[in-house]
Biopython code that builds the backbone (N, CA, C, O; Angstrom):
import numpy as np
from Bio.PDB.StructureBuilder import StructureBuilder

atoms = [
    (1, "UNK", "N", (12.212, -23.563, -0.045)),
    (1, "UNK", "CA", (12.567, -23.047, 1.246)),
    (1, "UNK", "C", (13.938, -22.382, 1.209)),
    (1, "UNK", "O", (14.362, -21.329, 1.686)),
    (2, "UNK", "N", (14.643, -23.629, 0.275)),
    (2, "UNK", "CA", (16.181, -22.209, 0.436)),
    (2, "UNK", "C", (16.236, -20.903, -0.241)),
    (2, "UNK", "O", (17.027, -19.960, -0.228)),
    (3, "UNK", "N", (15.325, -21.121, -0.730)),
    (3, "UNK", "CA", (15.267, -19.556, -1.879)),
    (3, "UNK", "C", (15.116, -18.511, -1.120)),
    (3, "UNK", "O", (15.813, -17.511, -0.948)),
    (4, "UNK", "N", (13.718, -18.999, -0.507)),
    (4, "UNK", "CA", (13.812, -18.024, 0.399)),
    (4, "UNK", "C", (14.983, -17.548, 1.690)),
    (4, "UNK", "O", (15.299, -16.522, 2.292)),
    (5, "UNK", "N", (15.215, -18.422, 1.671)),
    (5, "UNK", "CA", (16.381, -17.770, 2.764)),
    (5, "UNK", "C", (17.187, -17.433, 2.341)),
    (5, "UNK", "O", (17.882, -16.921, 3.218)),
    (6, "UNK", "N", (18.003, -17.316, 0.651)),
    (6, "UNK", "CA", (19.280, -16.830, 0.373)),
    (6, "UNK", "C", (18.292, -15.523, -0.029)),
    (6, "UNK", "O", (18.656, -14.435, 0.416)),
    (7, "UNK", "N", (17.182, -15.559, -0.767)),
    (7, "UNK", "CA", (16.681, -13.741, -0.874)),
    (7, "UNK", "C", (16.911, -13.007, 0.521)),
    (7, "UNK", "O", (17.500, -11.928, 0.589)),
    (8, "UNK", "N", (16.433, -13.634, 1.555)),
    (8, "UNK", "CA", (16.508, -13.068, 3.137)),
    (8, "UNK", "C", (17.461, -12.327, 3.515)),
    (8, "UNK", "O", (17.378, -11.222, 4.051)),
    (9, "UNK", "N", (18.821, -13.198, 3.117)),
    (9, "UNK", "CA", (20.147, -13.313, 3.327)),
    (9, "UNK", "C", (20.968, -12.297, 2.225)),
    (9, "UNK", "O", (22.103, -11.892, 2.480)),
    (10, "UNK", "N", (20.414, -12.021, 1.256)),
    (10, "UNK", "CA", (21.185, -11.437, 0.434)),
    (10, "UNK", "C", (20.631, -9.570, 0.145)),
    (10, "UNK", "O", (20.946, -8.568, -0.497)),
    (11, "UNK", "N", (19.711, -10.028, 1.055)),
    (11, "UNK", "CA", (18.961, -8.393, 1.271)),
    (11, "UNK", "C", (18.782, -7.932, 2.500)),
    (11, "UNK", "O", (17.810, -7.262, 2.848)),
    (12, "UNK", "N", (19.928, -8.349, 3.379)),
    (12, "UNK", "CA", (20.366, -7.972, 4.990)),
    (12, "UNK", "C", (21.032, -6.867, 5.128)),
    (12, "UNK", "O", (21.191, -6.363, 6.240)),
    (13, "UNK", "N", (21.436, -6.420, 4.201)),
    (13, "UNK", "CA", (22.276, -5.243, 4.231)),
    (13, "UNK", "C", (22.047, -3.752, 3.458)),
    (13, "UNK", "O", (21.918, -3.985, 2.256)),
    (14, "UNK", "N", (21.955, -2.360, 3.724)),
    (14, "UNK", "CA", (21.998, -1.517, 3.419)),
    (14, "UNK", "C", (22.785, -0.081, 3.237)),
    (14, "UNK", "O", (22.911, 0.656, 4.215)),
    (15, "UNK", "N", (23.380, 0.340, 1.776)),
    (15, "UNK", "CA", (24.382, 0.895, 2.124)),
    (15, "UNK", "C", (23.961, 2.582, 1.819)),
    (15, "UNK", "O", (23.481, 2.882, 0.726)),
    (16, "UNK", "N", (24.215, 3.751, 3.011)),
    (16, "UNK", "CA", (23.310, 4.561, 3.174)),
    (16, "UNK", "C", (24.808, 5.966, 2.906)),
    (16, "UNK", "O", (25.943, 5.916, 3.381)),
    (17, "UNK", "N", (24.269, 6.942, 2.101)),
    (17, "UNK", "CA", (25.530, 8.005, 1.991)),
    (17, "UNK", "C", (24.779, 9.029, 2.663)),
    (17, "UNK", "O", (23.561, 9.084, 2.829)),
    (18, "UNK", "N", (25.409, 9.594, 2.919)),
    (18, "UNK", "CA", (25.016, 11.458, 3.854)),
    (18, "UNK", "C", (25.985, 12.301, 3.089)),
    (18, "UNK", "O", (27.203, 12.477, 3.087)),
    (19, "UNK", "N", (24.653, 12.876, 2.260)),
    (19, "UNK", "CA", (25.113, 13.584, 0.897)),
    (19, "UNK", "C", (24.875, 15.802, 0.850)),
    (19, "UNK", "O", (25.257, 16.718, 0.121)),
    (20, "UNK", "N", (23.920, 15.629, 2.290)),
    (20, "UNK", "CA", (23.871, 17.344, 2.965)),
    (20, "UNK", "C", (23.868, 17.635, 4.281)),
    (20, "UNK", "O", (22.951, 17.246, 5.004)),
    (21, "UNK", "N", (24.719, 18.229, 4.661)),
    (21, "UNK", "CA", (24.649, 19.165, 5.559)),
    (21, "UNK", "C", (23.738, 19.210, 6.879)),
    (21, "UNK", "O", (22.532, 19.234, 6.636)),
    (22, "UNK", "N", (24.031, 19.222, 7.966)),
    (22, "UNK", "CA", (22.579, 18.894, 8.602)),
    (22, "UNK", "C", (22.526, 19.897, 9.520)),
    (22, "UNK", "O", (21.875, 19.769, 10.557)),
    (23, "UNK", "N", (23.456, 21.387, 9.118)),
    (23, "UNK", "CA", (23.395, 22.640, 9.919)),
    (23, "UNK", "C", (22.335, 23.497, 10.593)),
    (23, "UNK", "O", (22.201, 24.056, 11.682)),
    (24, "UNK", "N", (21.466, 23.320, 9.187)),
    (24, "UNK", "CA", (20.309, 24.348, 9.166)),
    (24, "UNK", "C", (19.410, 23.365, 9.210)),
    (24, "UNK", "O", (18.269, 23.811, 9.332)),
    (25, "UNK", "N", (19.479, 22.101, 9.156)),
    (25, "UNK", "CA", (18.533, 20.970, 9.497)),
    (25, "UNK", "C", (17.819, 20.754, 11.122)),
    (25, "UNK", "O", (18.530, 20.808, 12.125)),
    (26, "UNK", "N", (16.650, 20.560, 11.176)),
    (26, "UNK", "CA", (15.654, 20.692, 12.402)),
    (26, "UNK", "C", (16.481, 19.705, 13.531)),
    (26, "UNK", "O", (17.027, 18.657, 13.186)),
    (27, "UNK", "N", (16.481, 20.190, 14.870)),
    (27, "UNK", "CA", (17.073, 19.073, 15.685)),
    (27, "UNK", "C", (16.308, 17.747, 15.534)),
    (27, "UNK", "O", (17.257, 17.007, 15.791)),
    (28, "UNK", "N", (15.616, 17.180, 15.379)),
    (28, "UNK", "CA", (15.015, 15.645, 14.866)),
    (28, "UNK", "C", (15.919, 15.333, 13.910)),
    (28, "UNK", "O", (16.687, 14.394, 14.118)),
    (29, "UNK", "N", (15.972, 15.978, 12.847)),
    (29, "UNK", "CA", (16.853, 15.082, 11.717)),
    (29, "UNK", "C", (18.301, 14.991, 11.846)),
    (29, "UNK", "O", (19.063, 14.210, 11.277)),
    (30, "UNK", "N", (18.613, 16.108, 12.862)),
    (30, "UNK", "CA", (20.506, 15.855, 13.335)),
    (30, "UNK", "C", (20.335, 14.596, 14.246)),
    (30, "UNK", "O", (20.949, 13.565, 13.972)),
    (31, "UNK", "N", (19.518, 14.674, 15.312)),
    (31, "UNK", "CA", (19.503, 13.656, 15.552)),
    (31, "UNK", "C", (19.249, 12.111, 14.850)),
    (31, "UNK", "O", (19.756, 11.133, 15.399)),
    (32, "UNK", "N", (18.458, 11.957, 13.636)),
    (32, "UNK", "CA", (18.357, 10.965, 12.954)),
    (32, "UNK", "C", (19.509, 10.694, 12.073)),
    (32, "UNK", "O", (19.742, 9.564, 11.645)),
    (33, "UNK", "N", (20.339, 11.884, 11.759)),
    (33, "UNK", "CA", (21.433, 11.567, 11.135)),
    (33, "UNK", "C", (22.522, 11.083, 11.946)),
    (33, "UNK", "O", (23.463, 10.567, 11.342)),
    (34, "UNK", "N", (22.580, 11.173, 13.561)),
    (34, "UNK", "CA", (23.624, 10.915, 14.770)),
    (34, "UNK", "C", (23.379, 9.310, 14.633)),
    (34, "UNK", "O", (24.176, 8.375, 14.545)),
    (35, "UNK", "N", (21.688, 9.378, 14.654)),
    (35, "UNK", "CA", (21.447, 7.750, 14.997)),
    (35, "UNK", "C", (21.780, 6.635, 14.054)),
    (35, "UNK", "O", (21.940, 5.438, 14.291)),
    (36, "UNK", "N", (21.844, 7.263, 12.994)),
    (36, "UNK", "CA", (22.179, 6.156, 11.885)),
    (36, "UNK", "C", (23.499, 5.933, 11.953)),
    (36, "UNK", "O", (23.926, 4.922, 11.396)),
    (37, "UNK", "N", (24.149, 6.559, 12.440)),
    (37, "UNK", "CA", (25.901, 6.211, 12.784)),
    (37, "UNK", "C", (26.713, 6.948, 12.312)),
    (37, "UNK", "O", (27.861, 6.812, 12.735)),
    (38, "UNK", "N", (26.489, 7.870, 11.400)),
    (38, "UNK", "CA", (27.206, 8.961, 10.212)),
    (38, "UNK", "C", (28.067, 10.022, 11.412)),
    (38, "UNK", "O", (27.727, 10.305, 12.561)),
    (39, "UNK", "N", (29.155, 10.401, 10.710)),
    (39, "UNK", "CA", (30.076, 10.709, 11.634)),
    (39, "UNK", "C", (31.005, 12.202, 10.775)),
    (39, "UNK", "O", (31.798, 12.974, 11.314)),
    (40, "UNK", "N", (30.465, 12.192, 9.097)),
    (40, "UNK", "CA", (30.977, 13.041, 8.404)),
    (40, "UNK", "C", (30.356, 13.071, 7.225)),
    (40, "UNK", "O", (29.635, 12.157, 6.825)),
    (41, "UNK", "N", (30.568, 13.995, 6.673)),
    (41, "UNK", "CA", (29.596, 14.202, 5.376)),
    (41, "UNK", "C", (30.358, 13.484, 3.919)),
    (41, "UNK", "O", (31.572, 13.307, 3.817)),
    (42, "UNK", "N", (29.280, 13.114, 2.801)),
    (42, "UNK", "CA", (29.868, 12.209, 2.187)),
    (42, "UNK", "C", (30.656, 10.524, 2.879)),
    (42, "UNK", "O", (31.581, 9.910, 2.347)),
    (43, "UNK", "N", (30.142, 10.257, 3.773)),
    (43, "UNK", "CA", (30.244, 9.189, 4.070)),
    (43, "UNK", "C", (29.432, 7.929, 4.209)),
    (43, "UNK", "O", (28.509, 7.782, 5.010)),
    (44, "UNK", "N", (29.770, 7.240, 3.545)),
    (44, "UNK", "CA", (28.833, 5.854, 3.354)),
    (44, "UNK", "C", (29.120, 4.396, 4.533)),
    (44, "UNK", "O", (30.194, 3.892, 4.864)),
    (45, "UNK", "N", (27.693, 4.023, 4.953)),
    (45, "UNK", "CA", (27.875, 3.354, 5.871)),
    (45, "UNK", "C", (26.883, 2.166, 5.591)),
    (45, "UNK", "O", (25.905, 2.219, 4.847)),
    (46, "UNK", "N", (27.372, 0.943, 6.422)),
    (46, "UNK", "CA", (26.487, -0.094, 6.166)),
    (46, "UNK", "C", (25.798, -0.708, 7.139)),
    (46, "UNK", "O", (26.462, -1.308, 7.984)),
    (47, "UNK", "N", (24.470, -0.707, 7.241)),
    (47, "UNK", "CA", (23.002, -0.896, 7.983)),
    (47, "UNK", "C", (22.624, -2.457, 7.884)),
    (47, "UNK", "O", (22.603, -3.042, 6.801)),
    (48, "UNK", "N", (22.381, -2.966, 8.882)),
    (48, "UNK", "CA", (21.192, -3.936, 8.568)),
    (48, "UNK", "C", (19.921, -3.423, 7.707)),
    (48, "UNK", "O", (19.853, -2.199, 7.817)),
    (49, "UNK", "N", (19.105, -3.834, 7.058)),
    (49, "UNK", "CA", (18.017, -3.496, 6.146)),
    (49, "UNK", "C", (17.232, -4.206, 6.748)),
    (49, "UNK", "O", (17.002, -5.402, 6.566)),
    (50, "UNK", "N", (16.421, -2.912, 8.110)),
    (50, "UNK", "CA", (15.129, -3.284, 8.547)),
    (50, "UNK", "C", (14.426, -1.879, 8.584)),
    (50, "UNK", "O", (14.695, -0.714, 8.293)),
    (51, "UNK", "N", (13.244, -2.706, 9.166)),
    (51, "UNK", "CA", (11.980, -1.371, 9.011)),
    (51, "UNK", "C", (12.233, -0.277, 9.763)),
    (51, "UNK", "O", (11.732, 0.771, 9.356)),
    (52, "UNK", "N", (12.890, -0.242, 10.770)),
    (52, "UNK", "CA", (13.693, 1.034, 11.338)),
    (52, "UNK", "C", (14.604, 1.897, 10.878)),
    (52, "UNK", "O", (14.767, 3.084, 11.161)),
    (53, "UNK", "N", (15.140, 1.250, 10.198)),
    (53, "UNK", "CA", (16.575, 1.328, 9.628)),
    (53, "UNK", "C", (16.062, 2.779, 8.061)),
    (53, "UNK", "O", (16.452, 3.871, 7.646)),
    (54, "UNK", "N", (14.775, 1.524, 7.713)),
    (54, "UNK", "CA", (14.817, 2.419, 6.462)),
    (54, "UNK", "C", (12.871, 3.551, 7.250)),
    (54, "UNK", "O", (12.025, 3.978, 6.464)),
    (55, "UNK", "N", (12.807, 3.637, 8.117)),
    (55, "UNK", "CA", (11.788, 4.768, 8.557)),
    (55, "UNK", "C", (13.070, 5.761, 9.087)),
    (55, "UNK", "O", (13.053, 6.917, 8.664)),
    (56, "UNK", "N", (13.913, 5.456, 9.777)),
    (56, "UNK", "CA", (15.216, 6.586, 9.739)),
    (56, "UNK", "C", (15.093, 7.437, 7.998)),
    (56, "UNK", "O", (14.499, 8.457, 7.651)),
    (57, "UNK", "N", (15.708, 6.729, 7.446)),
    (57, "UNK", "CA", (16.147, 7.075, 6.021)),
    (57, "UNK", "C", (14.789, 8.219, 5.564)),
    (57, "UNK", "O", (14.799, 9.422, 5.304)),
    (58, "UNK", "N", (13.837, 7.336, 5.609)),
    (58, "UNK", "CA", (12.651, 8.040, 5.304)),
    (58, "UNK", "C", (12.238, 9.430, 5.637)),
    (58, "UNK", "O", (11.561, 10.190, 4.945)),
    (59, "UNK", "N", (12.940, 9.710, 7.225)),
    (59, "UNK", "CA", (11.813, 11.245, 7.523)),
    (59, "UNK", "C", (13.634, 11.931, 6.869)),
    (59, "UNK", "O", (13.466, 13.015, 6.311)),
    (60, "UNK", "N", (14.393, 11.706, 6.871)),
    (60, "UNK", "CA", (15.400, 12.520, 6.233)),
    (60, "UNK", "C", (16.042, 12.196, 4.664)),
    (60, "UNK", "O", (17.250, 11.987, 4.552)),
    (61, "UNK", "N", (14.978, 12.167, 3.261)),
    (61, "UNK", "CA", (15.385, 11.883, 2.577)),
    (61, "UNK", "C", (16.350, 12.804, 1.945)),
    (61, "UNK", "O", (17.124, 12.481, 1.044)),
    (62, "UNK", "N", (16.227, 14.263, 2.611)),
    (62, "UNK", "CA", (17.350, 15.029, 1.527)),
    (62, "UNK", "C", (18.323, 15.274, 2.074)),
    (62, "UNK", "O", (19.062, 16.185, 1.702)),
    (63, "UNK", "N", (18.584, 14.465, 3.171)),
    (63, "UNK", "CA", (20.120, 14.421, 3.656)),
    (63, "UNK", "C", (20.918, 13.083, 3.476)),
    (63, "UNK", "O", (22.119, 13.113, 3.745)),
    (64, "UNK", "N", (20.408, 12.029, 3.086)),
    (64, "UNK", "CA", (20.496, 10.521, 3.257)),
    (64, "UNK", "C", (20.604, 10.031, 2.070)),
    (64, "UNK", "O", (19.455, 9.739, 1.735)),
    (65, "UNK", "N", (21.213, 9.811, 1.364)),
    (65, "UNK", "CA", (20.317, 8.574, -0.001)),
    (65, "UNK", "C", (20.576, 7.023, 0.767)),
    (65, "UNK", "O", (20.768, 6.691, 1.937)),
    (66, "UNK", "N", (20.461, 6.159, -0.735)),
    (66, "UNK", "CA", (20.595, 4.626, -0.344)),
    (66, "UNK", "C", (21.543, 4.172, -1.574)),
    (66, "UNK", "O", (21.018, 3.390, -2.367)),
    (67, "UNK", "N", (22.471, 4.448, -1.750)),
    (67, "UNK", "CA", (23.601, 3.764, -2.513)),
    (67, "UNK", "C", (23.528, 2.674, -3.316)),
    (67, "UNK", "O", (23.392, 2.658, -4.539)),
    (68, "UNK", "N", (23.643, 1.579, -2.411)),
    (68, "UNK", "CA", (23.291, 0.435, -3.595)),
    (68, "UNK", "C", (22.105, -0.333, -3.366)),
    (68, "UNK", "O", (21.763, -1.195, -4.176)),
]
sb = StructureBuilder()
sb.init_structure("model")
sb.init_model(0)
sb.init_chain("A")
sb.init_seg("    ")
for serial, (resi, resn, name, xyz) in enumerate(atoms, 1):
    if name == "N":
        sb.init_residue(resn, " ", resi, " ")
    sb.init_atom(name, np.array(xyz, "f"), 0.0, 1.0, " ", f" {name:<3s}", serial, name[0])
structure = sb.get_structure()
């Protein structure tokens, strides 16, 4: 039982960089890049790691990576 909860616990977090531009990018994905919290380019930020979190990430993979 504790195993499971330190895996739980130790995979709560996600660290997300914004690595392009989101000029010429469709208004949906500026907006998905607003929503994730990003505030400047080349900047890395840290997420809870849930299913929202990473369906964000998902429809904008070539503006977004996942760091560590």
């Amino acid at each position: 039982m504790t195993a499971k909860a330190s895996k739980a616990a130790g995979s709560g977090k996600i660290h997300l960089k914004w690595v392009r531009s989101a000029i010429c990018a469709p208004v949906k994905h500026k907006r998905v890049v607003k929503g994730l919290g990003f505030t400047r380019l080349n900047q890395v930020i840290e997420r809870p790691d849930t299913a929202a979190i990473r369906g964000m990430v998902k429809k904008v993979p070539h503006l977004v990576t996942i760091v560590n």
